[in-house]
N, CA, C and O of each residue as an XYZ file, in Angstrom:
564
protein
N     -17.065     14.798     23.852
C     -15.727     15.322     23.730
C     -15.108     14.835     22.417
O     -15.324     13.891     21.656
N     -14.288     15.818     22.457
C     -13.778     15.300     20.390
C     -12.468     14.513     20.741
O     -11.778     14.825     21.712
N     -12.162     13.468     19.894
C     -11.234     12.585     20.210
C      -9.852     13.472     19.473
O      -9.972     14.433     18.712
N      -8.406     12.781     19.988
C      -7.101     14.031     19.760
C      -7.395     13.351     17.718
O      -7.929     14.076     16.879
N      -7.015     12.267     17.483
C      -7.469     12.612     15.996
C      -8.436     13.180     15.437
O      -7.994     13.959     14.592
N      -9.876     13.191     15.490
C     -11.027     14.299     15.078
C      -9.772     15.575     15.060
O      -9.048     15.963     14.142
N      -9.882     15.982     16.414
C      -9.033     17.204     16.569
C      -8.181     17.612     16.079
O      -7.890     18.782     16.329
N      -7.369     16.839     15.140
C      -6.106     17.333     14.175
C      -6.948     17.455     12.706
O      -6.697     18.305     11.851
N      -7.875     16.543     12.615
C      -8.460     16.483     11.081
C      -9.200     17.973     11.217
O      -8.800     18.718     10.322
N     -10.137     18.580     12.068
C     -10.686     19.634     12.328
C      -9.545     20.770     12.654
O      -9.840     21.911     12.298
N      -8.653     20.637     13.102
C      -7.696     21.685     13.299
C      -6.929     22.348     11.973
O      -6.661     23.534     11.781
N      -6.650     21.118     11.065
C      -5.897     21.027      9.412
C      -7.358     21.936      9.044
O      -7.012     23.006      8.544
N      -8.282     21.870      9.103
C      -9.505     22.188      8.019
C      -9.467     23.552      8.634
O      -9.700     24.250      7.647
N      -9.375     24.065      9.265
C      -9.493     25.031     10.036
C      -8.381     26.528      9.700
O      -8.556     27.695      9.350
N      -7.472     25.839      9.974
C      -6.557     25.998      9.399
C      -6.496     26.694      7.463
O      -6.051     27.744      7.001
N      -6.990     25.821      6.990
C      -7.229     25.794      5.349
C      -8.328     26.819      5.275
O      -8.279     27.699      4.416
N      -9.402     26.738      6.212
C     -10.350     27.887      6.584
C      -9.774     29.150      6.255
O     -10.064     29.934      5.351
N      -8.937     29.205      7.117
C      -8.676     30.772      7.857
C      -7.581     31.239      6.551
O      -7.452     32.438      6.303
N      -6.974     30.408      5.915
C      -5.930     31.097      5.061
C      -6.836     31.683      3.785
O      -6.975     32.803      3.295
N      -7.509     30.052      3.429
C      -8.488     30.957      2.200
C      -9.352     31.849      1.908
O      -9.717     32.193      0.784
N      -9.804     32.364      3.259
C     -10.688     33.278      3.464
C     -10.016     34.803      3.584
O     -10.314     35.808      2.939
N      -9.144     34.659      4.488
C      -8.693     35.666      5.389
C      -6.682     35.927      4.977
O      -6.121     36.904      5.473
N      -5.993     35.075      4.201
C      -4.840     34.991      4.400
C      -4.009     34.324      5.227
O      -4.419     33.861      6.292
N      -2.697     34.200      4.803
C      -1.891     33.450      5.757
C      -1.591     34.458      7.243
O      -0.929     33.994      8.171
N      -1.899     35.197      7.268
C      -1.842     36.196      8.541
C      -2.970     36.208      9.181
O      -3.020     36.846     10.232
N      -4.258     35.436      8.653
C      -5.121     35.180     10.190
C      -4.294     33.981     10.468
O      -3.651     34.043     11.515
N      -4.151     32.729      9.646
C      -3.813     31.629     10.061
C      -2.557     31.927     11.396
O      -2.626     31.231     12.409
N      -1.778     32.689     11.304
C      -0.760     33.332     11.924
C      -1.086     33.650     13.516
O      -0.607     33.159     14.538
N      -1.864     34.439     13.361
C      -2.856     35.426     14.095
C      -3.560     34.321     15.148
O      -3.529     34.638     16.337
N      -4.154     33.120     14.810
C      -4.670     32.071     15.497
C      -3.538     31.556     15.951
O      -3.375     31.362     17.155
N      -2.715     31.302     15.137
C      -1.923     30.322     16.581
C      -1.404     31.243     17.325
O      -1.320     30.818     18.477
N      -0.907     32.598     17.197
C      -0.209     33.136     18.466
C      -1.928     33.172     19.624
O      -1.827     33.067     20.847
N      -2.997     33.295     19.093
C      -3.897     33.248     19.785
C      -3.939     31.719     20.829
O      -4.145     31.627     22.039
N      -3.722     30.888     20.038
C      -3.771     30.087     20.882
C      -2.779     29.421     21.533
O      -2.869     28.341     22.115
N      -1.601     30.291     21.372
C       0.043     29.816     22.640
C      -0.698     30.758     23.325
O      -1.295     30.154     24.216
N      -1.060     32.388     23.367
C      -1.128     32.973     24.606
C      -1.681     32.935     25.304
O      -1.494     33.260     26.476
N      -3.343     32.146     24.343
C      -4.607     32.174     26.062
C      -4.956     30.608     26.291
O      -5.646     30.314     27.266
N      -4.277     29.121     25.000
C      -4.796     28.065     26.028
C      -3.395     27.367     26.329
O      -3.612     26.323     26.944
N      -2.425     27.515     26.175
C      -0.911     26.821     26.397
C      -0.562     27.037     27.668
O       0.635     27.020     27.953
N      -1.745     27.328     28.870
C      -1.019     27.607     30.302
C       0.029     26.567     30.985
O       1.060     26.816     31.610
N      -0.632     25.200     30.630
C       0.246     24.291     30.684
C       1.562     24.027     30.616
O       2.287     23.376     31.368
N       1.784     24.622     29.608
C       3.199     24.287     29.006
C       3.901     25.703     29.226
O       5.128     25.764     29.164
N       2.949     27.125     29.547
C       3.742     28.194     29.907
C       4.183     27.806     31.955
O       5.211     28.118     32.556
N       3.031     27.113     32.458
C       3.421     27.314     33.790
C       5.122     26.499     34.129
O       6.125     26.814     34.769
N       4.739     25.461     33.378
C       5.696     24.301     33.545
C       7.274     24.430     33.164
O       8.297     23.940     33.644
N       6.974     25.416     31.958
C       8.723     26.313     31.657
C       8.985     26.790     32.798
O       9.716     26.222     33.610
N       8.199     28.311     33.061
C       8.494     28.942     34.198
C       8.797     28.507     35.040
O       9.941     28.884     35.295
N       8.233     27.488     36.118
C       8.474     26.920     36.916
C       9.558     25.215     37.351
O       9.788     24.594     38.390
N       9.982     25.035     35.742
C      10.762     23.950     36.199
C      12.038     23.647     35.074
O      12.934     22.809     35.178
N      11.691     25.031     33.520
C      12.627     25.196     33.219
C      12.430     23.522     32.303
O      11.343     22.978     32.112
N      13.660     23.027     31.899
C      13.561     22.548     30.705
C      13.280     20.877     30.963
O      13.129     20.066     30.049
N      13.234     20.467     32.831
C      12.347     19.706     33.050
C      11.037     19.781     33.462
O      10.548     18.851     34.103
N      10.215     21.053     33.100
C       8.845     21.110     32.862
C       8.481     20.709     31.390
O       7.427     20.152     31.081
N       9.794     21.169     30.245
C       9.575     21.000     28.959
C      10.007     19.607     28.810
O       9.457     19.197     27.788
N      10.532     18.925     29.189
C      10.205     17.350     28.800
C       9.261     16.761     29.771
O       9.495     15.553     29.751
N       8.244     17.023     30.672
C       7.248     16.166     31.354
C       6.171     16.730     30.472
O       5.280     16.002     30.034
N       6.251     18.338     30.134
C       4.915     18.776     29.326
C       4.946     17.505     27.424
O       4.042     17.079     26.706
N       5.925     17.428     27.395
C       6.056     16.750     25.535
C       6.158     15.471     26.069
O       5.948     14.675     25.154
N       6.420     14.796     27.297
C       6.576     13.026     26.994
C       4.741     12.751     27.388
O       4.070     11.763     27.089
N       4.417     13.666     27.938
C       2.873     13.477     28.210
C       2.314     13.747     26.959
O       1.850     12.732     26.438
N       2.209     14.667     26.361
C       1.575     15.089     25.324
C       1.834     13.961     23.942
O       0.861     13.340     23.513
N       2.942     13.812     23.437
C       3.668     12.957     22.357
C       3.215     11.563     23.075
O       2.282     11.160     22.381
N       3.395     10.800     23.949
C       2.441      9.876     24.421
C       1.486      9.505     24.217
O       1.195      8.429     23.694
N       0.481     10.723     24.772
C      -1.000     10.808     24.254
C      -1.393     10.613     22.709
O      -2.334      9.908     22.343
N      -0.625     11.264     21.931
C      -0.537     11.009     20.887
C      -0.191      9.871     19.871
O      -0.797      9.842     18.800
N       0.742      8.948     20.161
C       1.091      8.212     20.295
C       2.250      8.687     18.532
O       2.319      8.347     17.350
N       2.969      9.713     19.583
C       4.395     10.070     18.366
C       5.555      8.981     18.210
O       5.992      8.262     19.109
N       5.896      9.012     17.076
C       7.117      8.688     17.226
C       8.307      9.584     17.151
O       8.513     10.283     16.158
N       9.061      9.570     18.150
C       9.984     10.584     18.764
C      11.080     10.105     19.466
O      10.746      9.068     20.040
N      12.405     10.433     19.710
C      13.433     10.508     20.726
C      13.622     12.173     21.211
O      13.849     13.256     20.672
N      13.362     11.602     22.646
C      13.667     12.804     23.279
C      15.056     12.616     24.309
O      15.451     11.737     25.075
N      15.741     14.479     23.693
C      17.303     14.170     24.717
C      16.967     15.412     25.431
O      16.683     16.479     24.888
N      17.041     15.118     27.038
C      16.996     16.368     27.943
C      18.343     16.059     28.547
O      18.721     14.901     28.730
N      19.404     17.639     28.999
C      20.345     18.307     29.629
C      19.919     19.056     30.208
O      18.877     19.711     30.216
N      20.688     18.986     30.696
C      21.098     20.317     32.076
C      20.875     21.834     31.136
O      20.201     22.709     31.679
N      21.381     22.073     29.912
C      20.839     23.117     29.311
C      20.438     23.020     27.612
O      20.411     23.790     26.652
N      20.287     22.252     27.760
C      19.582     21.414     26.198
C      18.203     20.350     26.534
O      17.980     19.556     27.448
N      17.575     20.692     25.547
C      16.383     19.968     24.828
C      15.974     20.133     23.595
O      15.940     21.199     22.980
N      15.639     19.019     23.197
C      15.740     18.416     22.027
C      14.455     17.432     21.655
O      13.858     16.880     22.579
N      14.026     17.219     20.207
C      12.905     16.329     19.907
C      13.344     16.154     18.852
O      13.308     17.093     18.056
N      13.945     14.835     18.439
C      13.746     14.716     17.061
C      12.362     13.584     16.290
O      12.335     12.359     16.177
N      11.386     14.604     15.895
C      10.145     13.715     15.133
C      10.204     13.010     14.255
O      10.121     13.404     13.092
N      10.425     11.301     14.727
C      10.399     10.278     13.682
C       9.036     10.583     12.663
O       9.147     10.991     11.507
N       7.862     10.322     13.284
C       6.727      9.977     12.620
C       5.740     11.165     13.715
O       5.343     10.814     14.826
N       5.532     12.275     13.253
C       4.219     13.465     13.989
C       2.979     12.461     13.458
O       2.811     11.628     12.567
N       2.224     13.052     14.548
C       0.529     12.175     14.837
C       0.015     12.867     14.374
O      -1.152     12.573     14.632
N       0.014     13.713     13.779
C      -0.543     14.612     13.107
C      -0.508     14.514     11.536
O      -1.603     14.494     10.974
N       0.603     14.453     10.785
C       1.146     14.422      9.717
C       0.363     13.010      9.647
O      -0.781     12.974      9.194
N       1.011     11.861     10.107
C       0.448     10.615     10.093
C      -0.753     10.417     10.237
O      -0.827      9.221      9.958
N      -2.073     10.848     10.553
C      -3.479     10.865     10.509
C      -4.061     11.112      9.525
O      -4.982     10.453      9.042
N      -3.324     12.644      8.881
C      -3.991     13.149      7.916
C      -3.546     12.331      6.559
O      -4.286     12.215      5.581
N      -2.417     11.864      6.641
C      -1.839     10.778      5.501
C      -2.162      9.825      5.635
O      -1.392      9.174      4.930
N      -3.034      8.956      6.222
C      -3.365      7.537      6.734
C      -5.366      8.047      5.791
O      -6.035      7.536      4.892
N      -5.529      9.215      6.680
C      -7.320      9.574      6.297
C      -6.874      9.940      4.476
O      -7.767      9.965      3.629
N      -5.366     10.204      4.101
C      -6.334     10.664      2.847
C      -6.404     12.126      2.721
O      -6.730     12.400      1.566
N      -6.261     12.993      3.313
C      -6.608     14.268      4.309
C      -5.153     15.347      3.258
O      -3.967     15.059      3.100
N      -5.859     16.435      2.803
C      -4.912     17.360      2.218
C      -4.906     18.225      3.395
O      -5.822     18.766      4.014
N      -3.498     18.217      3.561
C      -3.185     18.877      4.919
C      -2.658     20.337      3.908
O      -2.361     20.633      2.751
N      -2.833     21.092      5.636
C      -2.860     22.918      5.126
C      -1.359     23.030      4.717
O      -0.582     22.779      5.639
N      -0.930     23.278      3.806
C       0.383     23.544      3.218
C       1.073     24.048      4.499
O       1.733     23.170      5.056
N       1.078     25.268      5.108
C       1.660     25.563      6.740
C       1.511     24.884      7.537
O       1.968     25.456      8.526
N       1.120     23.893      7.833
C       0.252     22.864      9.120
C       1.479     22.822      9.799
O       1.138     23.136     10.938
N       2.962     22.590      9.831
C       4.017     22.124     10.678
C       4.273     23.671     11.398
O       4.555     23.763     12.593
N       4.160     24.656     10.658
C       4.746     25.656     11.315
C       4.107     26.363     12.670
O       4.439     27.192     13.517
N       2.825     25.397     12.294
C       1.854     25.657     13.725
C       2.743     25.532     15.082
O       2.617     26.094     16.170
N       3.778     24.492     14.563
C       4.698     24.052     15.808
C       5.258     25.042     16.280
O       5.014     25.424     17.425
N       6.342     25.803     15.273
C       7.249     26.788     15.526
C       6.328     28.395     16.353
O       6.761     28.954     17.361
N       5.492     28.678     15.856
C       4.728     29.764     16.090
C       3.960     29.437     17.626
O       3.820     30.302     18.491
N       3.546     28.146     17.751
C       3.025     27.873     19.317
C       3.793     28.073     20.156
O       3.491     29.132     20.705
N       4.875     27.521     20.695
C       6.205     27.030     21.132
C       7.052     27.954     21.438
O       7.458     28.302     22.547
N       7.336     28.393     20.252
C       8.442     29.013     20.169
C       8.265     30.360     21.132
O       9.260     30.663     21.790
N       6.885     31.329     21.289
C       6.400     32.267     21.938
C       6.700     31.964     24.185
O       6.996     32.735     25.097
N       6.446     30.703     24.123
C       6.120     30.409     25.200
C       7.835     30.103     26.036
O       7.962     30.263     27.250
N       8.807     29.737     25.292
C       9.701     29.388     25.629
C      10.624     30.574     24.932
O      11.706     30.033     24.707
N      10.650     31.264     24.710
C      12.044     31.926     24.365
C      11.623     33.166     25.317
O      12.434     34.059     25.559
N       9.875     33.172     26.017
C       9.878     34.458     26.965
C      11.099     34.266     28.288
O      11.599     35.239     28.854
N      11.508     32.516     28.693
C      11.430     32.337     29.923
C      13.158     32.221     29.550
O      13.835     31.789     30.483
N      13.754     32.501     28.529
C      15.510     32.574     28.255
C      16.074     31.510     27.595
O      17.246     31.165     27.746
N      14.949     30.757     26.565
C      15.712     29.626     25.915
C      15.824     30.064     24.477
O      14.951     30.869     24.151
N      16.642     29.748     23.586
C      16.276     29.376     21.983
C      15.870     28.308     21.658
O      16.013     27.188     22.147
N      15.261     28.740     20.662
C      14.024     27.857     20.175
C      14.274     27.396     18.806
O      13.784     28.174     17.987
N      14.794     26.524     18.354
C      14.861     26.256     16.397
C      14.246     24.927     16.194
O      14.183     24.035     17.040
N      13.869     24.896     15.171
C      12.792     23.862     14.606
C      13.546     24.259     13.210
O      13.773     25.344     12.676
N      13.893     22.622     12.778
C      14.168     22.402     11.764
C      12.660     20.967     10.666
O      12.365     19.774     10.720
N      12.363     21.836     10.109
C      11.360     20.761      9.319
C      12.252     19.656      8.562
O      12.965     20.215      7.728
N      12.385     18.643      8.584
C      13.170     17.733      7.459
C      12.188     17.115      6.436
O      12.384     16.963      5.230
N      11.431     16.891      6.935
C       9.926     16.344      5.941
C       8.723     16.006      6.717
O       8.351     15.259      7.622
N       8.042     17.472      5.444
C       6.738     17.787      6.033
C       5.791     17.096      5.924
O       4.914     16.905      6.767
N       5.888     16.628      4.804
C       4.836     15.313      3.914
C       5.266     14.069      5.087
O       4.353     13.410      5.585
N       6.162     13.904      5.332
C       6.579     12.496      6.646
C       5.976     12.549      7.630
O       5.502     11.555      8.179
N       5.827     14.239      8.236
C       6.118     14.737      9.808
C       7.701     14.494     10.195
O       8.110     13.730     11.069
N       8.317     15.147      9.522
C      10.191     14.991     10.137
C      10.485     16.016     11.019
O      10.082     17.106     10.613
N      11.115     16.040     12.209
C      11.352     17.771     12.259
C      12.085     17.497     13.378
O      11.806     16.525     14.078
N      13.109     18.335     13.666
C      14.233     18.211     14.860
C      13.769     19.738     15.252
O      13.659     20.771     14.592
N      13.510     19.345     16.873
C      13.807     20.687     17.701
C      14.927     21.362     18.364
O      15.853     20.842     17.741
N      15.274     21.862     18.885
C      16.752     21.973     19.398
C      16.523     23.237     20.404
O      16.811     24.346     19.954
N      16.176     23.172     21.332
C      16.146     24.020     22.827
C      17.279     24.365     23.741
O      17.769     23.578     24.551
N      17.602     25.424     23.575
C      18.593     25.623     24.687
C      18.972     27.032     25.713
O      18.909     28.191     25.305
N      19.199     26.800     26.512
C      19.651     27.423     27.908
C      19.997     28.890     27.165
O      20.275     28.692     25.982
N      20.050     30.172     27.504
C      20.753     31.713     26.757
C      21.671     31.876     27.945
O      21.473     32.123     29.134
N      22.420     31.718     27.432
C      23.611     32.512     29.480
C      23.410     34.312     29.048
O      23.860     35.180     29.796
C-alpha cells in the first residue's frame, strides 16, 4: 500500500503529467473524475449529516495527515482555515516542484460534492507556496 506522503508526491507528478501532455483541462477533467466516482465518503456524510458529516469527514482526514488547521463548525457555517497543508509541506520539505494548480485540486474536489447538497463553497488561497487557504462553507436558505 502507498503511504499518504508517496501519495501526494505521485499525485503532484501526475498532475504535471496530465497538464503537459494533455492541457490544463485534462488536469481539470481528473479531478471532477475523482470527486464523482472515489469521494463517496465525504458525498455520503454531507447528505446524510449535513455540515456535521463535513467536520467528522476533515478532522479525520487533516489528522491523518497531520495538517495544521483550525476548524470552526455552526449550526450553518463551516470553515477551515489552513495553517500549514500536508501537502504543500511535503513537497517543500522533498524539494518537490509542485504542479503550479496543485491547490485548486481542493476547490474543484469539494466544491462539486457540497454545493449539490445546498451549501456555498469558497476557498480563498492566501499562500500557495505555504499551503495557506481559508474555506468558508455555508448553509443556502
Amino acid at each position: 500500500m502507498i503511504s499518504c506522503t508517496e501519495f501526494i508526491l505521485a499525485y503532484n507528478e501526475l498532475f504535471k503529467f496530465l497538464h503537459e501532455n494533455f492541457g490544463k483541462e485534462a488536469v481539470v477533467d481528473f479531478w471532477i473524475y475523482i470527486s464523482d466516482k472515489f469521494l463517496d465518503n465525504l458525498d455520503k456524510l454531507v447528505k446524510e449529516k449535513g455540515i456535521a458529516g463535513m467536520a467528522e469527514y476533515w478532522t479525520h482526514t487533516l489528522t491523518e495527515e497531520k495538517a495544521e488547521y483550525v476548524m470552526d463548525v455552526r449550526e450553518n457555517r463551516f470553515s477551515i482555515y489552513m495553517k500549514k497543508c500536508p501537502s504543500v509541506s511535503i513537497m517543500n520539505k522533498r524539494k518537490v516542484k509542485k504542479y503550479k494548480h496543485y491547490c485548486e485540486h481542493c476547490d474543484i474536489l469539494y466544491r462539486r460534492i457540497i454545493e449539490k447538497y445546498g451549501f456555498s463553497y469558497k476557498i480563498k488561497f492566501i499562500d500557495k507556496n505555504k499551503g495557506k487557504c481559508f474555506v468558508m462553507i455555508r448553509k443556502k436558505y
